[in-house]
DRENPA-3360 file (N, C-alpha, C; in nm, 2 decimals, always signed):
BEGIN
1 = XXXXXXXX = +10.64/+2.49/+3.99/+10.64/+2.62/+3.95/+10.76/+2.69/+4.02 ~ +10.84/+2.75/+3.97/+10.96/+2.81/+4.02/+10.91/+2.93/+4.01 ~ +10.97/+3.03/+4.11/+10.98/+3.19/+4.13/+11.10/+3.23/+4.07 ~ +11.09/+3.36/+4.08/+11.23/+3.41/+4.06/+11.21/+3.57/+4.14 ~ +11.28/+3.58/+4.22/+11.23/+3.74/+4.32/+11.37/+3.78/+4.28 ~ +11.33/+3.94/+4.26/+11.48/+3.99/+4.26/+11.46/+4.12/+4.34 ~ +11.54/+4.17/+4.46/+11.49/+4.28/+4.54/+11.66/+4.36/+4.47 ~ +11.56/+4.49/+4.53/+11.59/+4.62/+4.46/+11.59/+4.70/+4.60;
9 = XXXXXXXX = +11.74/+4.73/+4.66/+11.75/+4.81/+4.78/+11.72/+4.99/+4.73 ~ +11.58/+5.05/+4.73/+11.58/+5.17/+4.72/+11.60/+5.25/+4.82 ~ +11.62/+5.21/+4.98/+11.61/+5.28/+5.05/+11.72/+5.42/+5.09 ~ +11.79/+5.46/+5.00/+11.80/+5.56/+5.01/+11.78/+5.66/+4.94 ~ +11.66/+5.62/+4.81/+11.61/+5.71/+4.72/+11.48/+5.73/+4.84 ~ +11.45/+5.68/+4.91/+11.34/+5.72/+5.00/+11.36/+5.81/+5.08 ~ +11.45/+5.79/+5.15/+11.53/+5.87/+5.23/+11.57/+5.96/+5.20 ~ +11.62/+5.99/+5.10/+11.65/+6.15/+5.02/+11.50/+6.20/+4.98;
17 = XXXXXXXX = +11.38/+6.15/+4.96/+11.26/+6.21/+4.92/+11.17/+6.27/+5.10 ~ +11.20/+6.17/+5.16/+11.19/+6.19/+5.27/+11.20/+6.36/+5.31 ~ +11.38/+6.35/+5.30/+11.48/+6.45/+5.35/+11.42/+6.55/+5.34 ~ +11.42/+6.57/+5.16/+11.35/+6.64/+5.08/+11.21/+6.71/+5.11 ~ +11.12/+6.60/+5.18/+10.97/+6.64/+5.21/+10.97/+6.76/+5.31 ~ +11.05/+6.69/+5.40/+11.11/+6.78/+5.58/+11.12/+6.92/+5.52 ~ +11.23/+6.91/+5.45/+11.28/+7.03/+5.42/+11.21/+7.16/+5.36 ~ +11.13/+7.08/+5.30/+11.01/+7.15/+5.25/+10.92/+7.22/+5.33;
25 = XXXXXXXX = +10.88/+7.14/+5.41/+10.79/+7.13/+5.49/+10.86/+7.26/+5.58 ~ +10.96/+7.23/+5.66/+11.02/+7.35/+5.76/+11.05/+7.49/+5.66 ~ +11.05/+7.49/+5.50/+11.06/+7.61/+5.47/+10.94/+7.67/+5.49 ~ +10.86/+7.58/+5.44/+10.68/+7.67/+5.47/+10.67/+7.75/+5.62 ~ +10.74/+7.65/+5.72/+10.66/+7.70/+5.84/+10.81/+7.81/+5.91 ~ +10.88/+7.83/+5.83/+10.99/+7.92/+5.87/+10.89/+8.04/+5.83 ~ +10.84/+8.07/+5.67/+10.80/+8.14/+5.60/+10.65/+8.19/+5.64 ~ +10.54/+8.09/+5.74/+10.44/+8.14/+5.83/+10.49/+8.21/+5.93;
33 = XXXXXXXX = +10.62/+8.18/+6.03/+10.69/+8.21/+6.15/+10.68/+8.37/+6.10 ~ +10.77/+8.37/+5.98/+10.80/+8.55/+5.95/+10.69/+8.58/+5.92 ~ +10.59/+8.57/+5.82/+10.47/+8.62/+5.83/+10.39/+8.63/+5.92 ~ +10.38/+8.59/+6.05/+10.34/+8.59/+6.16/+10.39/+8.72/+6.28 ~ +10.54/+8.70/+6.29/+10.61/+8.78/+6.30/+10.58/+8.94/+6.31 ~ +10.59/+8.90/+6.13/+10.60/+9.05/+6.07/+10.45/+9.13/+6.11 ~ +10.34/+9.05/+6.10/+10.20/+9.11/+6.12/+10.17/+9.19/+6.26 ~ +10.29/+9.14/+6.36/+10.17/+9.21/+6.45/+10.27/+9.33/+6.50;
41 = XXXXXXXX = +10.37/+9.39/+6.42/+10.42/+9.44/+6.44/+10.38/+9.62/+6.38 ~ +10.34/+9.69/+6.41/+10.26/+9.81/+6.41/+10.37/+9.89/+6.40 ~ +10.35/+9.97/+6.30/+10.36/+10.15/+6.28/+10.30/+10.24/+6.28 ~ +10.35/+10.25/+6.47/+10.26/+10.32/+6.53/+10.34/+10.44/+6.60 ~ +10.33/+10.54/+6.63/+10.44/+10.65/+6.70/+10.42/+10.58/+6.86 ~ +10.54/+10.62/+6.91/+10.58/+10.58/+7.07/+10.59/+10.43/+7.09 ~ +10.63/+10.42/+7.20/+10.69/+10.28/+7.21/+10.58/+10.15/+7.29 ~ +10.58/+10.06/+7.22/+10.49/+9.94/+7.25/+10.47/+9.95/+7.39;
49 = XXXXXXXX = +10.37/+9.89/+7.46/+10.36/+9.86/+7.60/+10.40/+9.71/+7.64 ~ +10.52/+9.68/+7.74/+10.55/+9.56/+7.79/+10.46/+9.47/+7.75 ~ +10.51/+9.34/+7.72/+10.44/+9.26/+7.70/+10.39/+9.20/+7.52 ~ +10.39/+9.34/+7.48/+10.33/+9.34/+7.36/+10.43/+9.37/+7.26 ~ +10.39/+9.32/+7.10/+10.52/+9.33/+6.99/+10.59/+9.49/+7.00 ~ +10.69/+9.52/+6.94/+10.74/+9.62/+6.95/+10.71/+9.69/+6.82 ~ +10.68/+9.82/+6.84/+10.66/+9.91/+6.72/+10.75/+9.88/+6.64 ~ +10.74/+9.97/+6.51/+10.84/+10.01/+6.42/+10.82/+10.13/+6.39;
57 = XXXXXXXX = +10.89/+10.25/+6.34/+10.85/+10.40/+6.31/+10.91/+10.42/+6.19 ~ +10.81/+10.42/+6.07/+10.90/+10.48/+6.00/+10.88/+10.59/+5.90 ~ +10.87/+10.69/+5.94/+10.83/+10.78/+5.89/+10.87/+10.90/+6.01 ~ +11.04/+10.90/+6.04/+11.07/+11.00/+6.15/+11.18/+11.08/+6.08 ~ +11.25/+11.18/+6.14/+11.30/+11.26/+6.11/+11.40/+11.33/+6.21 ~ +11.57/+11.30/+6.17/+11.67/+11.40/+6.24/+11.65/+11.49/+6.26 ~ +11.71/+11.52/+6.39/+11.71/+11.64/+6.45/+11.73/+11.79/+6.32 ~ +11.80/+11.74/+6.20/+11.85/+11.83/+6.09/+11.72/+11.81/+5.97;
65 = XXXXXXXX = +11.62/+11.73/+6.04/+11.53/+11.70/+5.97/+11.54/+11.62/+5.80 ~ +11.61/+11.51/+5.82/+11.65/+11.41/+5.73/+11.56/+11.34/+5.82 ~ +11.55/+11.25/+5.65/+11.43/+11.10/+5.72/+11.58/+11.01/+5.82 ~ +11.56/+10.96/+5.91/+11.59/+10.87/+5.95/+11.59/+10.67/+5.92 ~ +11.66/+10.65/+5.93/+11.66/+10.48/+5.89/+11.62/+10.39/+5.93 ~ +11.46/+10.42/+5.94/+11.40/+10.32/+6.07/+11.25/+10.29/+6.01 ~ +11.22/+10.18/+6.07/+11.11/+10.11/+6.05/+11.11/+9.98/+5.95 ~ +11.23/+9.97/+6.01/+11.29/+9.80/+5.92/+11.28/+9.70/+5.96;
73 = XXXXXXXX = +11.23/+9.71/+6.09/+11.18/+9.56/+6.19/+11.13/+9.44/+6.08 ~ +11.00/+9.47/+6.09/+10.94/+9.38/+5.98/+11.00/+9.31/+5.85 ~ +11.09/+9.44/+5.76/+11.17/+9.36/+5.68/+11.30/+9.29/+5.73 ~ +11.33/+9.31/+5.83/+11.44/+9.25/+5.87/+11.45/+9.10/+5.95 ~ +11.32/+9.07/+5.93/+11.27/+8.94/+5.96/+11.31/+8.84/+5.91 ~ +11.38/+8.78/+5.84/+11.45/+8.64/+5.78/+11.39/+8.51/+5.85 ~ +11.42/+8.43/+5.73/+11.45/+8.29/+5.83/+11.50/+8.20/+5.65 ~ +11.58/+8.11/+5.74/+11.65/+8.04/+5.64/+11.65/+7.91/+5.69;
81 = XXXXXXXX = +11.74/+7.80/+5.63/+11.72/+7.64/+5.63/+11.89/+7.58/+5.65 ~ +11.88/+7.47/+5.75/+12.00/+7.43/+5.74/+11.97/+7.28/+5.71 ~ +11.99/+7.21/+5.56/+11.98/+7.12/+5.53/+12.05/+7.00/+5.64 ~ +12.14/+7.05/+5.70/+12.23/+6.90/+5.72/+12.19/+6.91/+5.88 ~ +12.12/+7.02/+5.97/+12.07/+6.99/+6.10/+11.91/+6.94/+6.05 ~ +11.83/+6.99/+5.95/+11.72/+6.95/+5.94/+11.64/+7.06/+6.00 ~ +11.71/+7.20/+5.99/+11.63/+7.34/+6.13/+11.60/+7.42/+6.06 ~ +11.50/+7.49/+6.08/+11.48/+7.63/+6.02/+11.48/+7.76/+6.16;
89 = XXXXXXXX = +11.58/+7.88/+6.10/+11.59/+7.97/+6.19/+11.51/+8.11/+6.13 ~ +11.43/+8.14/+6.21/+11.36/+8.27/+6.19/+11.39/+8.41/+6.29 ~ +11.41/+8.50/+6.23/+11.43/+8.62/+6.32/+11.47/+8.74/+6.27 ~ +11.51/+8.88/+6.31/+11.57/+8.92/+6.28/+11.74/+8.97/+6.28 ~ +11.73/+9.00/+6.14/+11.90/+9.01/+6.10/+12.00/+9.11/+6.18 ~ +12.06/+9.06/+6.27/+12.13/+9.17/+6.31/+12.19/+9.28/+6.22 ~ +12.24/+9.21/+6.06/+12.31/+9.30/+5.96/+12.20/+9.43/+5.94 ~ +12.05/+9.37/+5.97/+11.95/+9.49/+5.88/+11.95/+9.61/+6.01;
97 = XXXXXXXX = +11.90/+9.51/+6.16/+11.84/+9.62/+6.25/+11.91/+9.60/+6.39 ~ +12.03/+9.55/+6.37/+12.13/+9.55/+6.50/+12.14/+9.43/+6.58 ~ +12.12/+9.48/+6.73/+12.13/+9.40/+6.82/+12.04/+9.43/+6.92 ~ +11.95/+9.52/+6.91/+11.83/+9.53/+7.01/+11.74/+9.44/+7.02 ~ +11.74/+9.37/+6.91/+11.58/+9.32/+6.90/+11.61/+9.18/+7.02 ~ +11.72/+9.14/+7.08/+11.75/+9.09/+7.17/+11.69/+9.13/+7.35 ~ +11.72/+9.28/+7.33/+11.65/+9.34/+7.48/+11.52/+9.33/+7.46 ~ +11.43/+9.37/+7.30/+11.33/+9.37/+7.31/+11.21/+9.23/+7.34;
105 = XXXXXXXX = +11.28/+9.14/+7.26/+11.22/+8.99/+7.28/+11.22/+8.96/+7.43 ~ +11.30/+8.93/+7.49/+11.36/+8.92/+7.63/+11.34/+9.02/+7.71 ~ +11.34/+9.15/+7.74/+11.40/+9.22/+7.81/+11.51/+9.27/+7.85 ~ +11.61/+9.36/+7.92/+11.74/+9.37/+7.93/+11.75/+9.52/+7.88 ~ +11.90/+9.52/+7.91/+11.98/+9.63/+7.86/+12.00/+9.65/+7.73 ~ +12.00/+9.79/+7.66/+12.05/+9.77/+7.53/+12.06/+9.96/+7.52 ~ +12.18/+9.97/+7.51/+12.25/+10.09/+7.54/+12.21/+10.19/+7.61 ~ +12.26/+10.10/+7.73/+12.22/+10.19/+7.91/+12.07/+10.20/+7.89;
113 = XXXXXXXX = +11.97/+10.13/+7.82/+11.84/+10.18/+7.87/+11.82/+10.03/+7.90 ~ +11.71/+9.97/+8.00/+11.62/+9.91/+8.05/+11.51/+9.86/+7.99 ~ +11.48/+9.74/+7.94/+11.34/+9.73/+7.83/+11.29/+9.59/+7.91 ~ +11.15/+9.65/+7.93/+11.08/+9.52/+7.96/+11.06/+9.41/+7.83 ~ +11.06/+9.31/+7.84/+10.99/+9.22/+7.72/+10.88/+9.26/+7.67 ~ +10.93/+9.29/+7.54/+10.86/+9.31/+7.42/+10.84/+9.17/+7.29 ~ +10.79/+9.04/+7.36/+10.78/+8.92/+7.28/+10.73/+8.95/+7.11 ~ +10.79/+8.88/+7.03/+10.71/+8.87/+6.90/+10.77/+8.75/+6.85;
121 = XXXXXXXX = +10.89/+8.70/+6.85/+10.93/+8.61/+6.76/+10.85/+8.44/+6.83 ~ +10.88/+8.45/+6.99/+10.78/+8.34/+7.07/+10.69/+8.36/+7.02 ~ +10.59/+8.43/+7.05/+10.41/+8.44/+7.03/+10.48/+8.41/+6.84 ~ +10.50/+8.43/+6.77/+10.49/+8.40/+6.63/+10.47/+8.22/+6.63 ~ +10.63/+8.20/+6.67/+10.62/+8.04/+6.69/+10.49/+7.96/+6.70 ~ +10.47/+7.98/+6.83/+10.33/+7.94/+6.92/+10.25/+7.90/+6.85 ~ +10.22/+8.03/+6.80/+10.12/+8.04/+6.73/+10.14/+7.97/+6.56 ~ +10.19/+7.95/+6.52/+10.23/+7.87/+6.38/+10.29/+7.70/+6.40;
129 = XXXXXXXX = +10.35/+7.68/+6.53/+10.41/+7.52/+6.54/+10.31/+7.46/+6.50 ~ +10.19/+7.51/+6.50/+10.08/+7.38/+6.51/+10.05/+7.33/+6.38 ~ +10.16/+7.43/+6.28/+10.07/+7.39/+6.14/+10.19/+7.25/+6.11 ~ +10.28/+7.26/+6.15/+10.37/+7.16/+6.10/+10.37/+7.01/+6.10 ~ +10.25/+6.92/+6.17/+10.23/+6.83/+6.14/+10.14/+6.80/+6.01 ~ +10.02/+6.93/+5.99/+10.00/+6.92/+5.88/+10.07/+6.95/+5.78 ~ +10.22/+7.05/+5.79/+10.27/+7.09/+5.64/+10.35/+6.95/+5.62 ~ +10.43/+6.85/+5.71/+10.50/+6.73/+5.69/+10.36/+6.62/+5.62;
137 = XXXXXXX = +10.27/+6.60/+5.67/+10.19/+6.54/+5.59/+10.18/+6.56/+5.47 ~ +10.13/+6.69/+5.45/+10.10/+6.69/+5.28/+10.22/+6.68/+5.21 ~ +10.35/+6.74/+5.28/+10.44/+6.69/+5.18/+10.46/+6.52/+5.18 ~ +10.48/+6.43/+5.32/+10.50/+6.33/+5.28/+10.41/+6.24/+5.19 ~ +10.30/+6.29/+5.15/+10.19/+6.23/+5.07/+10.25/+6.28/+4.91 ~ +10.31/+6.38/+4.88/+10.37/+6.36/+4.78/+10.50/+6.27/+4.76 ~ +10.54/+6.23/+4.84/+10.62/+6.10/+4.79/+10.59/+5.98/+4.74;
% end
């Protein structure tokens, strides 16, 4: 009885489905991160207490009594995908709501005022890393 085997190198149609699965997978949990994010973030008048997410106000008013341009926290939450590190970044946009949200995460200065940590993007993470072995499973089961 003779054989005849003929192999067929697919391994980098796997590997791109692979890629593919990851990628997937880290947009979902970019996309909990901001939804997570964005929820515990309250519009509430005055300012958060240390420790806790930072308000957003929006429904305020100039000194000339024009509405003011505020309470964009929450939409200004992004997060996006860098195919070729394999990363997803979530946060907010400096283009929408500046450069504070730096003092507020952390603490620090942010024009001559003092802010204790006002965490939200950490506690978001935290709280969401855990789904990511199961969002990598179900996608790799579709391969």
């Amino acid at each position: 009885m003779n054989w005849k085997v003929k192999f067929v190198d697919q391994s980098a149609e796997v590997a791109k489905a692979f890629r593919r699965a990851t990628y997937q997978a880290l947009q979902r949990l970019g996309f909990l991160i901001r939804g997570k994010a964005q929820s515990e973030i309250e519009d509430v008048p005055g300012p958060s207490a240390p420790g806790t997410p930072p308000h957003t106000h929006k429904h305020t008013l100039t000194k000339k009594g024009n509405p003011r341009k505020q309470g964009l926290l929450p939409q200004s939450i992004l997060y996006g995908l860098d195919k070729e590190s394999m990363s997803v970044l979530v946060g907010p946009s400096v283009n929408v709501i500046g450069t504070s949200m730096s003092a507020m995460e952390h603490g620090g200065q942010y024009k001559g005022h003092d802010y204790e940590p006002r965490p939200f993007m950490g506690p978001a993470l935290g709280e969401e890393i855990g789904e990511l072995p199961g969002l990598l499973s179900e996608q790799y089961g579709k391969v």
